[in-house]
PAVEX-799595 format. One record per residue (C-alpha): residue number from 0; residue in one letter; chain; x, y, z. Coordinates in steps of 0.05 Angstrom, whole numbers, padded with zeros to 5 digits. Layout:
BEGIN
[NUM a A [X Y Z]];
...
***
This chain:
BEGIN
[0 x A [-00305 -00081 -00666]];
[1 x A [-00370 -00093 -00646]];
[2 x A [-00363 -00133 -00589]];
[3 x A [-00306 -00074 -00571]];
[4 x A [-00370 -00029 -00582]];
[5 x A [-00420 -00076 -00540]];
[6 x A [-00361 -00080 -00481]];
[7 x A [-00356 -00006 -00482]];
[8 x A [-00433 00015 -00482]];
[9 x A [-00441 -00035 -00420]];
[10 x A [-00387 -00005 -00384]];
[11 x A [-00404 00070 -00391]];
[12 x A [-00478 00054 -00377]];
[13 x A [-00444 00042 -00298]];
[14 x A [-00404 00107 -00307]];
[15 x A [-00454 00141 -00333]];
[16 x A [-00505 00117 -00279]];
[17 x A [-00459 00143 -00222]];
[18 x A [-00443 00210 -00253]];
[19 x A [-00511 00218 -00265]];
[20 x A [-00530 00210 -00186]];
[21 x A [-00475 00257 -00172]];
[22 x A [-00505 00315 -00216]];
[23 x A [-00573 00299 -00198]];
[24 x A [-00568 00362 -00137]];
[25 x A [-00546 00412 -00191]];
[26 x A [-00557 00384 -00266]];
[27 x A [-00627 00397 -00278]];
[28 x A [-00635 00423 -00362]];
[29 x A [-00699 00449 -00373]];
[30 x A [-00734 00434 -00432]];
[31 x A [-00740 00476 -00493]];
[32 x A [-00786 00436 -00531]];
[33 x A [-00795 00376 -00581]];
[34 x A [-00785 00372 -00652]];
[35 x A [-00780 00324 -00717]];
[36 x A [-00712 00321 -00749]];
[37 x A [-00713 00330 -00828]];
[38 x A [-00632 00310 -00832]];
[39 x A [-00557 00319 -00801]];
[40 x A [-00511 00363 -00830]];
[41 x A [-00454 00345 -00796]];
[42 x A [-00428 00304 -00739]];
[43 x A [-00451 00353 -00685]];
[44 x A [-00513 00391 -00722]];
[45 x A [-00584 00365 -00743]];
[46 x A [-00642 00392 -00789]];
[47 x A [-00712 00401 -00761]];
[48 x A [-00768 00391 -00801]];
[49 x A [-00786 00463 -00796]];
[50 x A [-00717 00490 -00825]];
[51 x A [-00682 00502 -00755]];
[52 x A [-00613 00477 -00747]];
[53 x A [-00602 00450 -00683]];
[54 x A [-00532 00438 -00653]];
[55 x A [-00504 00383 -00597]];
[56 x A [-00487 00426 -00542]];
[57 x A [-00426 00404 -00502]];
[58 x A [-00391 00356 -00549]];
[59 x A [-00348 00367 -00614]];
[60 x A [-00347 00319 -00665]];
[61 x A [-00299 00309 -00718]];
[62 x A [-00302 00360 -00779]];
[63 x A [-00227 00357 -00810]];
[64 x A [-00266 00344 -00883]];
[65 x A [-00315 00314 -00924]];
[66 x A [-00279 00259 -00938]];
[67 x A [-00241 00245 -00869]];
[68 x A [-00263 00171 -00842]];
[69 x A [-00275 00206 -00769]];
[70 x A [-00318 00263 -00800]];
[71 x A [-00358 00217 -00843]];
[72 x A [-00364 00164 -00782]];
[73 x A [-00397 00220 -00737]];
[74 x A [-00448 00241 -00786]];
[75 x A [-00465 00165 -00797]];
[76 x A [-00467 00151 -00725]];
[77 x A [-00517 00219 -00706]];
[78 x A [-00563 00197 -00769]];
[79 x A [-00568 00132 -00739]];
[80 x A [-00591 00161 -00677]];
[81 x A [-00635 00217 -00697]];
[82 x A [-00660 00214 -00768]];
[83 x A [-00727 00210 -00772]];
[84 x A [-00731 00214 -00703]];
[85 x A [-00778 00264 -00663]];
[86 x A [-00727 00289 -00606]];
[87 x A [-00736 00328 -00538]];
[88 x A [-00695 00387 -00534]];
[89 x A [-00658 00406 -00460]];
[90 x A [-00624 00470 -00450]];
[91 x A [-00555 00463 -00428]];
[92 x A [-00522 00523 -00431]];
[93 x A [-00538 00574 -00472]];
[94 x A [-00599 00572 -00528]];
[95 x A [-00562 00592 -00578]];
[96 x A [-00497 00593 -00611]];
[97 x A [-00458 00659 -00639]];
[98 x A [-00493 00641 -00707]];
[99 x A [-00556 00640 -00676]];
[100 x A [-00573 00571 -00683]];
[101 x A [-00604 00520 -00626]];
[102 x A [-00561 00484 -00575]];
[103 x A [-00588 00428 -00541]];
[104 x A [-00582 00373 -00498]];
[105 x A [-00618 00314 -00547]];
[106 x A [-00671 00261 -00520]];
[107 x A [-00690 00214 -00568]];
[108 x A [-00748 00155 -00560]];
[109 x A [-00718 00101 -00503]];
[110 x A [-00699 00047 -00554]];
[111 x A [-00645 00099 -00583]];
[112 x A [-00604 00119 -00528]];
[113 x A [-00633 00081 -00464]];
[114 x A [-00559 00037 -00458]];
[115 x A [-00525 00108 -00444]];
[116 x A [-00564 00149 -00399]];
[117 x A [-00607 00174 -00457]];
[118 x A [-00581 00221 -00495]];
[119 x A [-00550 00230 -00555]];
[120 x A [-00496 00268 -00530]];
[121 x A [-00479 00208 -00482]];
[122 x A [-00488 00159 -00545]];
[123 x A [-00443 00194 -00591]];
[124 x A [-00380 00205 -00529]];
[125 x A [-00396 00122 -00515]];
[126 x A [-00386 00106 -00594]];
[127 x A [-00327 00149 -00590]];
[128 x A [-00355 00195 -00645]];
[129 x A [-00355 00256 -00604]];
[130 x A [-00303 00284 -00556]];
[131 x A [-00328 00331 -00490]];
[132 x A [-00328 00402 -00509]];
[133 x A [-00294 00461 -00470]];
[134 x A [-00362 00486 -00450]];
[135 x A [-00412 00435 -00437]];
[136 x A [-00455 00493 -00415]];
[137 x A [-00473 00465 -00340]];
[138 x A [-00416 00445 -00298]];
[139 x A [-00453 00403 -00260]];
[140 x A [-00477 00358 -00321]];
[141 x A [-00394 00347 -00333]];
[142 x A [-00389 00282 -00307]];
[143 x A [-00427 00235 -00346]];
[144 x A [-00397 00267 -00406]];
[145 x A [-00326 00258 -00383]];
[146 x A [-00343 00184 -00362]];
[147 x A [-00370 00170 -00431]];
[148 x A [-00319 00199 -00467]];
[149 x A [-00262 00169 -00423]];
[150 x A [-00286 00092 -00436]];
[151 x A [-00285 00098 -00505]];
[152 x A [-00219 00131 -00507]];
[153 x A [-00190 00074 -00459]];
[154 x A [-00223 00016 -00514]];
[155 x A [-00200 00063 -00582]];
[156 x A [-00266 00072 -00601]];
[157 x A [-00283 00118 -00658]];
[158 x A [-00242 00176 -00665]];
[159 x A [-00191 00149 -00612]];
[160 x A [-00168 00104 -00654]];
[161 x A [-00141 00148 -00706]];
[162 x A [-00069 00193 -00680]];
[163 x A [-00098 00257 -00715]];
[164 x A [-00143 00262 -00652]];
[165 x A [-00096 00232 -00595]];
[166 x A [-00086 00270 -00530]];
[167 x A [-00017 00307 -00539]];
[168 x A [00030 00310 -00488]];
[169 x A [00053 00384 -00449]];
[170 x A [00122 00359 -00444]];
[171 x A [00130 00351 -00528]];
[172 x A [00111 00429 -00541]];
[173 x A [00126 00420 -00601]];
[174 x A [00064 00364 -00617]];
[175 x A [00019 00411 -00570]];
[176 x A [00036 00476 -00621]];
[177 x A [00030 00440 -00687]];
[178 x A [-00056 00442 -00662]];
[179 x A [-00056 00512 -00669]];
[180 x A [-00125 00531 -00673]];
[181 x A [-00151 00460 -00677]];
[182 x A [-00193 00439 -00608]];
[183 x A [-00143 00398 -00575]];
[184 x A [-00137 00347 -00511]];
[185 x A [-00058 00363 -00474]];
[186 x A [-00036 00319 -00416]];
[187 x A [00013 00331 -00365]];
[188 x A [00045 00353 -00301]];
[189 x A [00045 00417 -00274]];
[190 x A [00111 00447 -00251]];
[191 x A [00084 00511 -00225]];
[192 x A [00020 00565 -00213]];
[193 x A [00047 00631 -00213]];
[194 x A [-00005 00700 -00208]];
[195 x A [00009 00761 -00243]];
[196 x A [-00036 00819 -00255]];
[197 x A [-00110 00791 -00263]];
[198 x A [-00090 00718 -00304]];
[199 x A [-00059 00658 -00266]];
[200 x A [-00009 00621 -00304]];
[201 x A [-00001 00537 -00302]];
[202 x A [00064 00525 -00315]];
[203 x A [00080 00456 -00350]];
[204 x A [00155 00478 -00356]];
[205 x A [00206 00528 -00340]];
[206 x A [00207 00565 -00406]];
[207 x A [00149 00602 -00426]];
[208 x A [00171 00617 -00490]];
[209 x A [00174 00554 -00510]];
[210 x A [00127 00501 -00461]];
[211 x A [00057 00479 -00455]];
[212 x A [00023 00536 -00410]];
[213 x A [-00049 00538 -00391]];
[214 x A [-00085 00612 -00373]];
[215 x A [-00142 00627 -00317]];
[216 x A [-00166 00699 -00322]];
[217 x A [-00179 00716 -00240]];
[218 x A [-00249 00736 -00255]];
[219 x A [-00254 00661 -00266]];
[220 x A [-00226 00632 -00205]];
[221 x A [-00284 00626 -00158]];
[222 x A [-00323 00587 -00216]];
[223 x A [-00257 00536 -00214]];
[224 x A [-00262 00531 -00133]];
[225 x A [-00336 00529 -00133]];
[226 x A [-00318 00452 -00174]];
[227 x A [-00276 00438 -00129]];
[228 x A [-00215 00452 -00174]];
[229 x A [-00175 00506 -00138]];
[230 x A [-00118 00527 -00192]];
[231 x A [-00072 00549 -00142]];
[232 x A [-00065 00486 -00114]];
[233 x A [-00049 00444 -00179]];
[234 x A [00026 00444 -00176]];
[235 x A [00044 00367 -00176]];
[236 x A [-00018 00345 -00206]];
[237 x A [-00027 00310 -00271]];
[238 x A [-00075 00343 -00313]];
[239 x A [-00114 00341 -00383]];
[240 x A [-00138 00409 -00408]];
[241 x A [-00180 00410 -00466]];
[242 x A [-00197 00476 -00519]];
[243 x A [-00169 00503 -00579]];
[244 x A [-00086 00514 -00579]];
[245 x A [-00061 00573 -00585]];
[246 x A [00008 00617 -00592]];
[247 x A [00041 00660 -00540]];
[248 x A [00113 00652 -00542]];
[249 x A [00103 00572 -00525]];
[250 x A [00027 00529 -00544]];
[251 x A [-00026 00553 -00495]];
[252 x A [-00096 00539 -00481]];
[253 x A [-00144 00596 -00443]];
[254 x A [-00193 00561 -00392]];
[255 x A [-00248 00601 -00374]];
[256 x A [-00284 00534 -00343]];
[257 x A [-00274 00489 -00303]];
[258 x A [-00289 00427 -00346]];
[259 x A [-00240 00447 -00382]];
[260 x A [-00189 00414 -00335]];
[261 x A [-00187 00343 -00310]];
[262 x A [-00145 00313 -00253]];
[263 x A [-00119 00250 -00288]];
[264 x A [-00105 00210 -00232]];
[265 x A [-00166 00182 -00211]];
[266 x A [-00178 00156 -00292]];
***
């Protein structure tokens, strides 16, 4: 497993290098300041040593339960990197979560995190402890994220290596609805994009009732063809859509961004 781990880390270090150069013209996080950390609650949050909790924007990490093997194995691996640790914080995104805690982007001291770009973030997708969130907060910051995440997937690191967290597949709706309300990765191929009052529909089969179907308000479209991902013209394409499953008539997921979808045939 380690030398799994050593092969991975080396690889997404190249991913991670090129994605990097191709956000450079647009992903530029400010910083919000620096900080001790006290402790980590969880596999995506951390303690300050001044009582703030701070959490990993753009990544969710396992928290099925205390005593899951992926939950605990996330804490572990963000203790490792942070504990004790002072740490730069980045904005990425929004400041603050709907709980009013920090979000941040996480720079820890080079000999933590130099092997994968350098932050934590990057660490915890390489180690496979972390999956890509629905909002990283900055599109343009996507695709070192995805590149981390997608190595580690390919070599079963981490969380990958346990079916609970496995991409499901649009043509089994069945698999896709028994997520509901869990954040969830869905693969497939689209059949159709159909428009209909202000939301724009991708169709993974013929029955809506019953098959995988993925929403776009139209408010949101320019954001999608500003990336480069035009909705309209997915029809054909495979796809992965990540965010949380829900019910309406068949499993669907809402995208509001547009790392939320991937074209899959360039992994």
């Amino acid at each position: 497993m380690q030398y799994r781990i050593a092969i991975a880390v080396g690889v997404v270090a190249l991913f991670a290098a090129n994605a990097q150069a191709d956000d450079s013209a647009g992903c530029k996080p400010t910083i919000i300041g620096a900080a001790m950390v006290r402790n980590v609650i969880d596999g995506r949050t951390i303690l300050l040593a001044d009582g703030r909790e701070v959490g990993l924007a753009g990544i969710v990490a396992p928290l099925r339960g205390d005593d899951d093997n992926a939950t605990i194995a996330a804490k572990a691996a963000l203790h490792n990197l942070v504990a004790g640790r002072e740490i730069s914080m980045l904005r990425l995104g929004a400041e603050t979560d709907r709980y009013g805690r920090v979000l941040a982007l996480i720079i820890t001291p080079p000999a933590a995190t130099s092997e994968t770009g350098g932050s934590v973030q990057l660490a915890m997708l390489a180690q496979g402890q972390a999956r890509v969130a629905a909002r990283v907060g900055d599109a343009a910051c996507t695709g070192s994220f995805l590149a981390a995440e997608r190595v580690a997937r390919t070599a079963g690191l981490g969380l990958w290596s346990d079916p609970y967290y496995s991409i499901k597949k649009a043509e089994n709706p069945g698999e896709v609805l028994a997520q509901r309300g869990r954040f969830t990765l869905v693969e497939g191929k689209v059949l159709s994009v159909r428009e209909s009052g202000g939301t724009i529909y991708v169709n993974f089969g013929r029955r809506w009732s019953e098959d995988f179907t993925v929403t776009i308000l139209k408010r949101h479209e320019r954001g999608f063809i500003a990336a480069g991902l035009d909705p309209k013209k997915l029809t054909g394409r495979h796809v992965r859509v990540r965010g949380t499953i829900e019910e309406r008539g068949g499993p669907w997921i809402e995208a509001a961004r547009p790392e939320q979808i991937e074209i899959t045939e360039r992994d």
